[in-house]
MARTORLUM-976444 format. One line per 3 residues: their letters; for each residue z, y, x negated of C-alpha. Coordinates in pm, whole numbers, plus 50000, padded with zeros to 5 digits. Layout:
N
a) Z:Y:X; ...
END
This chain:
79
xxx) 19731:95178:85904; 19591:95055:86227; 19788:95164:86490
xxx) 19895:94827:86691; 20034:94753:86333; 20277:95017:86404
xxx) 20330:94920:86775; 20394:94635:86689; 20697:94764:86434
xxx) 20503:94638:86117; 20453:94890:85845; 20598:95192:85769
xxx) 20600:95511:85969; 20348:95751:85913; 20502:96054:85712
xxx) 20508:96392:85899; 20393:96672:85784; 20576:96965:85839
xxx) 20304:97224:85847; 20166:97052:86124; 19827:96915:86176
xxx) 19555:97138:85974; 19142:97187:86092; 18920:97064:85831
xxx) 18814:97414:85732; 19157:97468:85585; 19182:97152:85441
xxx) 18843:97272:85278; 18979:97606:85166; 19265:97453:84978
xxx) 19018:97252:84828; 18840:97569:84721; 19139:97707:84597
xxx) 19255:97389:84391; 18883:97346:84230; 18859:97757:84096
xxx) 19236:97725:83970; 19079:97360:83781; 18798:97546:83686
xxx) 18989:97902:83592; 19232:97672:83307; 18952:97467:83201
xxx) 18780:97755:83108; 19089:97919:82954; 19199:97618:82745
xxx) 18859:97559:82619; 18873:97931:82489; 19184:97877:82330
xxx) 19041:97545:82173; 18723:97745:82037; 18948:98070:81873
xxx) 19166:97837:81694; 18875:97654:81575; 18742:97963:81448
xxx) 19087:98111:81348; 19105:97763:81139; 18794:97793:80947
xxx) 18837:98190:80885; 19155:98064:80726; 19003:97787:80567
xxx) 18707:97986:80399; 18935:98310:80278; 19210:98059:80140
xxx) 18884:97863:79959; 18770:98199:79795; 19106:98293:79707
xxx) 19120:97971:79515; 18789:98036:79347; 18940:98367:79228
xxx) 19257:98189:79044; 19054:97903:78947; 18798:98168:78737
xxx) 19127:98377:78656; 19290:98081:78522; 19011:97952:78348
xxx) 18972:98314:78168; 19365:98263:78049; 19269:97940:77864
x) 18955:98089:77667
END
């Protein structure tokens, strides 16, 4: 806000913060910190994503060849 807006009485206050003013290399180094923690989940959720994908079709293929196996057994009972 330009600040004979707020001379003036137009506008709200600026807000405070209560840590005080920071230099731009700590603004920076929170930034560093907030992008590796981004980049730390993305990576774990994406592994979770790919193991139950693979959990899913291990599952998928042993409950297809256990069908197979009744399928031939139950065709055997009929003969």
């Amino acid at each position: 806000m330009c600040p004979r807006l707020r001379a003036a009485g137009e506008g709200p206050a600026p807000a405070i913060d209560p840590a005080g003013p920071r230099c731009t290399e700590e603004h920076f180094m929170r930034l560093r910190r907030a992008v590796k923690e981004f980049d730390n989940a993305w990576h774990d959720a994406t592994n979770n994503v790919v193991s139950t994908a693979d959990a899913r079709k291990r599952l998928f293929e042993e409950l297809l060849w256990e069908h197979r196996d009744l399928s031939e057994a139950h065709s055997k009972c009929q003969d």
